[in-house]
Z-matrix of the N, CA and C atoms (Angstrom, degrees):
N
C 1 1.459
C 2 1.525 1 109.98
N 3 1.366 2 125.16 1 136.86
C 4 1.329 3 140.10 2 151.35
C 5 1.356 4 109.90 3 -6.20
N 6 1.231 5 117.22 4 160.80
C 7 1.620 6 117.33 5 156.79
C 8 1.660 7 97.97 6 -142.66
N 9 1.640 8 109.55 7 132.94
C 10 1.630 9 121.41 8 -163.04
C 11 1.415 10 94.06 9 -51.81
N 12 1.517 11 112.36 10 136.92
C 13 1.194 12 135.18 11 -177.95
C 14 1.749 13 103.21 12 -80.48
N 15 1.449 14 128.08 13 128.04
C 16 1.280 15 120.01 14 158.73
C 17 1.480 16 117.66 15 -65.90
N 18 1.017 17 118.82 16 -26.27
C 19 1.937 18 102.58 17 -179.80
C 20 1.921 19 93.33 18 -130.97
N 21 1.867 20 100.88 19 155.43
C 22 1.549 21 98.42 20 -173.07
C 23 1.696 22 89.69 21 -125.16
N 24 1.087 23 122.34 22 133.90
C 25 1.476 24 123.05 23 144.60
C 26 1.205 25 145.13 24 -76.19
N 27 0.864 26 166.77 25 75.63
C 28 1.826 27 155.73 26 -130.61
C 29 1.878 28 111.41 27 -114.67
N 30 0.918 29 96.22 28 118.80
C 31 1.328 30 104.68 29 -173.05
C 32 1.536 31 110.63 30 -143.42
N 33 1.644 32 106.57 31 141.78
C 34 1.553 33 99.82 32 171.85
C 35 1.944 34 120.77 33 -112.17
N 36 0.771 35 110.11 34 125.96
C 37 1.538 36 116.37 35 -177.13
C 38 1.528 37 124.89 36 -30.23
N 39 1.550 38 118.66 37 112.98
C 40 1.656 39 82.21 38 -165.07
C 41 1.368 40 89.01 39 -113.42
N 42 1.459 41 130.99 40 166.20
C 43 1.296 42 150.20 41 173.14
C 44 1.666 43 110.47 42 -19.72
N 45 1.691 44 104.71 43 -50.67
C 46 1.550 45 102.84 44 174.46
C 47 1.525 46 109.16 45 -45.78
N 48 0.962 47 152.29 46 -48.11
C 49 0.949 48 164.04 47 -133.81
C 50 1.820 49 126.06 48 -92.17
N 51 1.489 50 82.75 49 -22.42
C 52 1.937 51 95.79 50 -174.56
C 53 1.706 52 98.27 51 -98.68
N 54 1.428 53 112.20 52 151.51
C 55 1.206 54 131.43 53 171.05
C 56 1.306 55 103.72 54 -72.60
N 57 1.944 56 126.14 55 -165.53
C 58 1.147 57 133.47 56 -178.64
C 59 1.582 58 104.05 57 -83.34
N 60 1.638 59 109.03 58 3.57
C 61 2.057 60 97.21 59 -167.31
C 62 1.709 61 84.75 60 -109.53
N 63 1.363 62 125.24 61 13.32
C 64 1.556 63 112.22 62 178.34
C 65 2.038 64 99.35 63 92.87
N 66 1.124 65 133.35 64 -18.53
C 67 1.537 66 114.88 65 -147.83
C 68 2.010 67 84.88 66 -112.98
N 69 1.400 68 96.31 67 161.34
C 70 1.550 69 103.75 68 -177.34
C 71 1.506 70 101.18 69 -62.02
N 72 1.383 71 113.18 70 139.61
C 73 1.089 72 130.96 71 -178.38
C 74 1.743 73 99.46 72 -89.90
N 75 1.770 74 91.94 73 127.58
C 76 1.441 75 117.82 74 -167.74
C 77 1.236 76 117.51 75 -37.88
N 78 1.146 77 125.08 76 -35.84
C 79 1.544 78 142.17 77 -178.86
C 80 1.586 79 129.91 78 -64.08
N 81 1.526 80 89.93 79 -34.22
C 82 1.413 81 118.43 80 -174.18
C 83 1.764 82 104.33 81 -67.00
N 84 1.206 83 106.80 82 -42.17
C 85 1.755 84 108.68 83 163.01
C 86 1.212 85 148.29 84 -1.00
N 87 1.608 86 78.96 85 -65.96
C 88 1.370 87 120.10 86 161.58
C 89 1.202 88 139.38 87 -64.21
N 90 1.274 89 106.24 88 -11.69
C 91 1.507 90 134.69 89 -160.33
C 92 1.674 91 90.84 90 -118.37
N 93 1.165 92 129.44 91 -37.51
C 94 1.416 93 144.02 92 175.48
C 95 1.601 94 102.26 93 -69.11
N 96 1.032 95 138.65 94 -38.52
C 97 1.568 96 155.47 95 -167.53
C 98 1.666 97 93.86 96 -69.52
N 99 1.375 98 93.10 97 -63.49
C 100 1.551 99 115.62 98 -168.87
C 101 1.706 100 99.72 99 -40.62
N 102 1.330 101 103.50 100 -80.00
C 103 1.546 102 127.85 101 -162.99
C 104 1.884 103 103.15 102 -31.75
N 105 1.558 104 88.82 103 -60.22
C 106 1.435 105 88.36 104 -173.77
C 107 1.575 106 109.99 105 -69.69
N 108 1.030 107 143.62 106 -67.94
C 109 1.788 108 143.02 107 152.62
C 110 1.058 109 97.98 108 6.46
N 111 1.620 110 137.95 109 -84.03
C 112 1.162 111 136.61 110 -170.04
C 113 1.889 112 119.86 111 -58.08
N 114 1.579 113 114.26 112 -43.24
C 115 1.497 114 112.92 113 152.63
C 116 1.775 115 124.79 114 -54.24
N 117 1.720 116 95.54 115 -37.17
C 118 2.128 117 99.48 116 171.53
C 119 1.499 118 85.38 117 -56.60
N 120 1.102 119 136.80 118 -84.17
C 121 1.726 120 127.50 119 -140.86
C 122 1.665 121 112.26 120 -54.43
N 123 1.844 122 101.16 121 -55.19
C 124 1.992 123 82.39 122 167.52
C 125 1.029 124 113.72 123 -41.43
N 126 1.512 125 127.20 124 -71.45
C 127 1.461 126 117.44 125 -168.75
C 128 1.810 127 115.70 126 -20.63
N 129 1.497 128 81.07 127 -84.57
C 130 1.557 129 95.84 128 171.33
C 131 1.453 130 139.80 129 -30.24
N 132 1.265 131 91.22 130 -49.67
C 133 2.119 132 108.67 131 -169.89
C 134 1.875 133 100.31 132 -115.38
N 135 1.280 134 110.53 133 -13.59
C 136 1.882 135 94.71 134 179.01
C 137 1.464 136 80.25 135 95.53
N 138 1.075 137 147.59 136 -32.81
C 139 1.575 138 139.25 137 -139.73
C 140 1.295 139 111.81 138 -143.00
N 141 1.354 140 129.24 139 143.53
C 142 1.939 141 134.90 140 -173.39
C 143 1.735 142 90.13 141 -63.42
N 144 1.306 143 141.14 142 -40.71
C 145 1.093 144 140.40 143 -177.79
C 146 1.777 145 117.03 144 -131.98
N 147 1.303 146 110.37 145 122.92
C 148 1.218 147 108.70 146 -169.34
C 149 2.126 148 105.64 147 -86.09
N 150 1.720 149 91.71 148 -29.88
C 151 1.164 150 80.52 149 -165.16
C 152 2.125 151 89.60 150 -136.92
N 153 1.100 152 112.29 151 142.87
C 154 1.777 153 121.81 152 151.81
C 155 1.604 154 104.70 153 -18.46
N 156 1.274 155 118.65 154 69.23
C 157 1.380 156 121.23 155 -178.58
C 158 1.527 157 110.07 156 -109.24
N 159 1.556 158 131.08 157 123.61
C 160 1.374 159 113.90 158 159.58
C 161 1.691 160 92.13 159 -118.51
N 162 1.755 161 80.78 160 158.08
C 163 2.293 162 103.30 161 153.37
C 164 1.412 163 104.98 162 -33.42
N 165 0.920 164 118.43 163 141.17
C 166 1.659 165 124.76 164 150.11
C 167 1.648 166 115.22 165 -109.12
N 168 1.596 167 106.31 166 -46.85
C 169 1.377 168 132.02 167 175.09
C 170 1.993 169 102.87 168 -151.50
N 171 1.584 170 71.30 169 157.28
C 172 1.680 171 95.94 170 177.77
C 173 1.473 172 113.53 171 -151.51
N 174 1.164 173 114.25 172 135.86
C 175 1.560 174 98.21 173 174.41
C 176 1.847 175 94.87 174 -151.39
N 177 1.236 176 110.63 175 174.41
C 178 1.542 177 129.63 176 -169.76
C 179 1.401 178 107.12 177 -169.40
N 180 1.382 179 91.80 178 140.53
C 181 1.675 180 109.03 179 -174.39
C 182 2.117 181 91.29 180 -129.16
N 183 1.481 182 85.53 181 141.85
C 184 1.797 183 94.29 182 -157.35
C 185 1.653 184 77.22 183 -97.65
N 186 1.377 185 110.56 184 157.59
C 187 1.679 186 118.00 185 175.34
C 188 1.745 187 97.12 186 -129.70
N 189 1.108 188 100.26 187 -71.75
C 190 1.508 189 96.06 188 -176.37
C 191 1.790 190 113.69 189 -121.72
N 192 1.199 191 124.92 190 -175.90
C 193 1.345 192 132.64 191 -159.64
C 194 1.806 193 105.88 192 -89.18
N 195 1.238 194 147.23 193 119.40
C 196 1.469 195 135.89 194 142.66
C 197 1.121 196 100.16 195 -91.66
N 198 1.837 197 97.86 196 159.66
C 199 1.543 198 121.97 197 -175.17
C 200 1.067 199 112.70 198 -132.26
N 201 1.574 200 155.62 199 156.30
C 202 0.973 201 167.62 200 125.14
C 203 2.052 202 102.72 201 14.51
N 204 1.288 203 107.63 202 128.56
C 205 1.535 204 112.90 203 -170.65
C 206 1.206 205 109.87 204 52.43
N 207 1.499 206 146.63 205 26.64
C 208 1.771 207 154.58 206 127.20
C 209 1.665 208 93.47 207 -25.21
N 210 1.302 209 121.51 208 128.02
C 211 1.478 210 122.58 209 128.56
C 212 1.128 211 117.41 210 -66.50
N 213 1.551 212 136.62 211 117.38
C 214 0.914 213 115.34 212 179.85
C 215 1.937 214 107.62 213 -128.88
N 216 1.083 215 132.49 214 171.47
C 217 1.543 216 125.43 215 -152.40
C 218 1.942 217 87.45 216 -144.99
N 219 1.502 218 108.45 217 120.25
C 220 1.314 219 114.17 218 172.56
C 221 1.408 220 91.96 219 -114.80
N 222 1.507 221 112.26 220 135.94
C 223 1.499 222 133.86 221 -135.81
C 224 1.810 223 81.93 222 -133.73
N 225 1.043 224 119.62 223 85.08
C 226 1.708 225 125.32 224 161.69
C 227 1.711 226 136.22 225 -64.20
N 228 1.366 227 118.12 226 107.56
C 229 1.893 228 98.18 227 174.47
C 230 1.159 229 93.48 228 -134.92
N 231 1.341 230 97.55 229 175.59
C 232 1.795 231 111.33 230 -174.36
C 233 1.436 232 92.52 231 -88.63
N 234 1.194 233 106.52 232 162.03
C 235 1.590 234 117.60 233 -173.77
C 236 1.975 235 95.11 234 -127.24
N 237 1.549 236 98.65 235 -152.58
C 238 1.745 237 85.60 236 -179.96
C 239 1.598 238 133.80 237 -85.57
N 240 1.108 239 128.43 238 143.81
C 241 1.290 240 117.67 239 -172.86
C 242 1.539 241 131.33 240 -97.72
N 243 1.392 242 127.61 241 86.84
C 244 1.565 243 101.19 242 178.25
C 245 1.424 244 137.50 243 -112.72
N 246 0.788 245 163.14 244 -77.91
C 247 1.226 246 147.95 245 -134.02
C 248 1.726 247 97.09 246 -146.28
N 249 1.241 248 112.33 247 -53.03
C 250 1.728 249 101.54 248 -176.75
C 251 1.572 250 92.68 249 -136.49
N 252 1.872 251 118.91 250 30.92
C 253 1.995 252 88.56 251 178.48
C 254 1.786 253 61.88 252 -169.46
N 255 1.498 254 104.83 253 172.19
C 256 1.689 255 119.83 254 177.28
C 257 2.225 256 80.00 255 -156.16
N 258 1.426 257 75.16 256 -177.39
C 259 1.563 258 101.83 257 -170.98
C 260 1.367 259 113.80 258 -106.05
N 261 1.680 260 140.31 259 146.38
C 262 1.310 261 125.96 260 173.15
C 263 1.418 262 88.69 261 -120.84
N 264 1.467 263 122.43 262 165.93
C 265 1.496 264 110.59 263 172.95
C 266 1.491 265 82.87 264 -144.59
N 267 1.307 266 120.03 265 164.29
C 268 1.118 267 132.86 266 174.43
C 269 1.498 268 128.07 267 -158.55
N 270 1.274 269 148.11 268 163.04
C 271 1.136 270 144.49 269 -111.98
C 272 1.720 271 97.43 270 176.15
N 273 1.424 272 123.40 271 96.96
C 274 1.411 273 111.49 272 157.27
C 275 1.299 274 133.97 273 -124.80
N 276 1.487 275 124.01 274 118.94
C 277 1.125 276 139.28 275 -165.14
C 278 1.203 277 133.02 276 -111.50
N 279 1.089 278 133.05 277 153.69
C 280 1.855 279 134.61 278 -165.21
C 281 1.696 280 86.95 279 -81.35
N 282 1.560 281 111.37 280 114.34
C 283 1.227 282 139.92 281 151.24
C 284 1.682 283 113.65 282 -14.66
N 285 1.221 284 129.17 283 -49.84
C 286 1.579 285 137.51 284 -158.01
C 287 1.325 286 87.75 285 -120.92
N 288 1.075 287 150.80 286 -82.22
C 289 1.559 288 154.94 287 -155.47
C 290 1.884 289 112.78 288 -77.06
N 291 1.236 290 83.32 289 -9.99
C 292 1.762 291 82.45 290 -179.65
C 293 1.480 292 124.03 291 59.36
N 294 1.786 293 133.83 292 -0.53
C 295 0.951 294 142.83 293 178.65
C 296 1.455 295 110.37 294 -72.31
N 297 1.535 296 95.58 295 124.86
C 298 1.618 297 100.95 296 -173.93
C 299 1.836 298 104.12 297 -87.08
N 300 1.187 299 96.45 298 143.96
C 301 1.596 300 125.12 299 -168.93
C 302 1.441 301 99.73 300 -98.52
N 303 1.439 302 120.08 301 -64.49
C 304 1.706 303 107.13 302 -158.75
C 305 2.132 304 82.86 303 -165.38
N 306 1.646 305 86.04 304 145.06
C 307 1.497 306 111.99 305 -171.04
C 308 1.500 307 94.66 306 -110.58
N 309 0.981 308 130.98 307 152.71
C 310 1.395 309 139.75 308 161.66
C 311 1.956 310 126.80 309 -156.05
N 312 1.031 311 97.77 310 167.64
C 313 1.623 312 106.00 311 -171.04
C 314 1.465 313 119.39 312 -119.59
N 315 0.990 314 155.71 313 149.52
C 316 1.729 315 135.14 314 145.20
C 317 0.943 316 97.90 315 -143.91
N 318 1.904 317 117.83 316 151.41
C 319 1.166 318 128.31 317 -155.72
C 320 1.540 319 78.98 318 -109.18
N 321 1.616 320 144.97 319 173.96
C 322 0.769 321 163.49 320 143.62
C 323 1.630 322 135.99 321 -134.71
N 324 1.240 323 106.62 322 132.02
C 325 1.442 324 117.40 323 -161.62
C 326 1.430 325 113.92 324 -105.25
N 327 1.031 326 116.09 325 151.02
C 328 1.896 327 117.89 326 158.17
C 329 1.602 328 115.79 327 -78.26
N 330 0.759 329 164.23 328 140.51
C 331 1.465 330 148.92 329 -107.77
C 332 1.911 331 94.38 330 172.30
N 333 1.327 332 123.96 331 73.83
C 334 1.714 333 96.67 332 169.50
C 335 1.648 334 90.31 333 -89.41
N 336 1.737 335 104.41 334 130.92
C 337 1.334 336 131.88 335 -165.26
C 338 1.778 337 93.67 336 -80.34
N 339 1.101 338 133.40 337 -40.18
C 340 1.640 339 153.91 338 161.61
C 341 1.349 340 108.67 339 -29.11
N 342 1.720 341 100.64 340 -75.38
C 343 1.847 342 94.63 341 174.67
C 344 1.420 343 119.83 342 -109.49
N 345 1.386 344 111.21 343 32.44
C 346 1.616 345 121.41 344 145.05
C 347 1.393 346 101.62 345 70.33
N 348 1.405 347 117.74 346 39.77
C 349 1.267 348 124.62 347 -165.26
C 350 1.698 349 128.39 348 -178.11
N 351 1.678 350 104.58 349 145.15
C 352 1.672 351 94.12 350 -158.78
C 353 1.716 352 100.79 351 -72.29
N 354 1.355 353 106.69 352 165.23
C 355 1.677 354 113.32 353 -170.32
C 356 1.770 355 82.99 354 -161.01
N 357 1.754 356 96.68 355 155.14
C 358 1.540 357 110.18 356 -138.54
C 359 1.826 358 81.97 357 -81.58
N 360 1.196 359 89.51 358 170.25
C 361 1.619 360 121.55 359 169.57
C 362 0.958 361 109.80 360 -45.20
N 363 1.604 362 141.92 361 140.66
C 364 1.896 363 116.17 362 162.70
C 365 1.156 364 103.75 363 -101.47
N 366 1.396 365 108.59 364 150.24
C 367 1.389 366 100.59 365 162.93
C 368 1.001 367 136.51 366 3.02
N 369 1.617 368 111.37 367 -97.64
C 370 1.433 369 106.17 368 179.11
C 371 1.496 370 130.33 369 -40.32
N 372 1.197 371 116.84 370 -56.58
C 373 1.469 372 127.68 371 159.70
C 374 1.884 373 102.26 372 -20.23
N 375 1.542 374 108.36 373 -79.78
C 376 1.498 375 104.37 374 -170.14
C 377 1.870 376 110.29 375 -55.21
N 378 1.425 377 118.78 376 -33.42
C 379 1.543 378 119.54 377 169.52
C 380 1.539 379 126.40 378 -24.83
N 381 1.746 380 95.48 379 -67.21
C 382 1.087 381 120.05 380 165.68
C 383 1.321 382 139.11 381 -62.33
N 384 1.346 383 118.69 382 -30.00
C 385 1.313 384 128.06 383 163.92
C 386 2.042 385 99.36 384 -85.82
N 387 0.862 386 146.44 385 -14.56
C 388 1.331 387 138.20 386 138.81
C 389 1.508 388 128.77 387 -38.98
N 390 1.654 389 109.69 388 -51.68
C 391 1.195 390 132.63 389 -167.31
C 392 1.887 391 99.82 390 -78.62
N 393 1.327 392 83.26 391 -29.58
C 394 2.018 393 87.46 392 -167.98
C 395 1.559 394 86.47 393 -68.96
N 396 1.721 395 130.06 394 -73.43
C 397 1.267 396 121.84 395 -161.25
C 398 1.059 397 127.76 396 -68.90
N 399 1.455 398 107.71 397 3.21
C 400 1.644 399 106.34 398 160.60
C 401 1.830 400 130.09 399 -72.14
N 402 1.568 401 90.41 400 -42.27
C 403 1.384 402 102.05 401 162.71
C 404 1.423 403 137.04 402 -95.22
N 405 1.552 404 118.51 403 -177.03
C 406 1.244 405 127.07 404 166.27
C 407 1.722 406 117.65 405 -112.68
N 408 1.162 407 89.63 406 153.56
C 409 1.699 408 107.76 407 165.84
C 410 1.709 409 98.50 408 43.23
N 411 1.238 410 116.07 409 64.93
C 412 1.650 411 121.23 410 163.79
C 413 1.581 412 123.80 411 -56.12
């Protein structure tokens, strides 16, 4: 079973999005991961990025099929946090039926782009991602 997501995204599927069999094209996921991540941090930080964050890894496991005009609901929580990267996990599901579609993960890093290399969390950054996995629905 699920575990309640602290942040929800809602989005509906648009045509770009389906392969030649009608169902969201696998890739697009990812792109679903994205959207909401970047809406978790406004919430969170006032800002699309609170902190110098890149991908490190991402992965998704598909469960069932979306199609073109799907409501569909990407279900966000913090995962674990350490020292210079934490975890996002995510969860997307058909809006009305609640059937989950595709699970996913991304590792995320602190990134100073300058010296080409990860550098730790700051504070605040780790605060907030504390404060996020404590709760629900931010």
């Amino acid at each position: 079973m699920r575990a309640d997501p602290v942040f929800r995204y809602a989005l509906e599927v648009p045509f770009r999005d389906c392969d030649l069999l009608g169902h969201v094209h696998h890739s697009v996921y990812l792109t679903y991961f994205e959207q909401a991540r970047h809406a978790f941090w406004r919430q969170l930080a006032g800002a699309p990025s609170h902190a110098q964050v890149i991908v490190a890894r991402i992965e998704c496991d598909y469960r069932a099929p979306a199609r073109f005009g799907d409501h569909l609901e990407v279900g966000l929580r913090v995962g674990d946090i350490g020292r210079s990267s934490f975890s996002l996990l995510y969860d997307v599901v058909h809006a009305v039926s609640d059937v989950l579609t595709a699970e996913g993960k991304s590792i995320m890093v602190a990134y100073d782009y300058n010296a080409g290399k990860s550098t730790p969390l700051s504070k605040e950054t780790k605060r907030m991602l504390e404060q996020a996995k404590r709760h629900t629905d931010l």
